[in-house]
N, C-alpha and C positions, 0 to 999 in steps of 0.2 A: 345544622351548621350555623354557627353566629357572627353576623357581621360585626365589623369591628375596626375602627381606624386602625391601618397598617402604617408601619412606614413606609411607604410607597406611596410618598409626596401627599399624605393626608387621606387619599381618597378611600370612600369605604368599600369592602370589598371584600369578596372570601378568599379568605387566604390559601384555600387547595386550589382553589382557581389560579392565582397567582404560581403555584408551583407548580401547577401544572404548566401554564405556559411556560416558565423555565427550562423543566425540566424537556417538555417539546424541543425547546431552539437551542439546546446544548444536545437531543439527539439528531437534532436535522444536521448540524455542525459536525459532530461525530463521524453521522453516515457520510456530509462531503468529505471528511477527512481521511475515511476509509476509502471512499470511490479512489482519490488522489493515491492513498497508496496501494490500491489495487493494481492501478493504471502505471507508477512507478517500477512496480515487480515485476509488470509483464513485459515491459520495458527493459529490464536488464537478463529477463529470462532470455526474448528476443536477441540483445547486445552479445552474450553468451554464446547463445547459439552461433552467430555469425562469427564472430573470433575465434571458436573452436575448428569452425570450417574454415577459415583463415590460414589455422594452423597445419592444416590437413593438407589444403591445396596449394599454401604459393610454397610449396619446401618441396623436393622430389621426394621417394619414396622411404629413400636408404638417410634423408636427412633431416627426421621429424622432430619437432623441437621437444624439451620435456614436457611443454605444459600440455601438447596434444596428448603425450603416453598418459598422462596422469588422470584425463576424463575417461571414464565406463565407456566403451562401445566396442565396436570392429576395428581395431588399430591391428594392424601389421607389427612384429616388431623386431624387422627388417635388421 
């Protein structure tokens, strides 16, 4: 490997090194960005779930709204 003034403010220095840490703190960034939208999807799987049973329970039997018939499960259809 040869050192070599980079442009990175003059100093000398190996350039894989340099991209290495780059290339580190754009996956450290990544992986938080992935966490966040992990944490988002689980979150609206969550929100889903509750509105579907929502739907289920504030209607009586005979008066379920379309959007309940429309999700997969055990719907009546009354």
């Amino acid at each position: 490997m040869v050192r070599k003034t980079s442009s990175y403010g003059g100093i000398k220095t190996d350039d894989l090194d340099i991209e290495t840490y780059l290339a580190a703190g754009v996956m450290a960034a990544h992986g938080f960005w992935m966490e966040r939208y992990a944490e988002r999807q689980q979150w609206l799987r969550h929100w889903q779930r509750v509105q579907v049973s929502h739907c289920l329970t504030d209607f009586p039997p005979g008066d379920r709204t379309r959007l309940a018939a429309v999700h997969a499960g055990d719907f009546s259809t009354d």
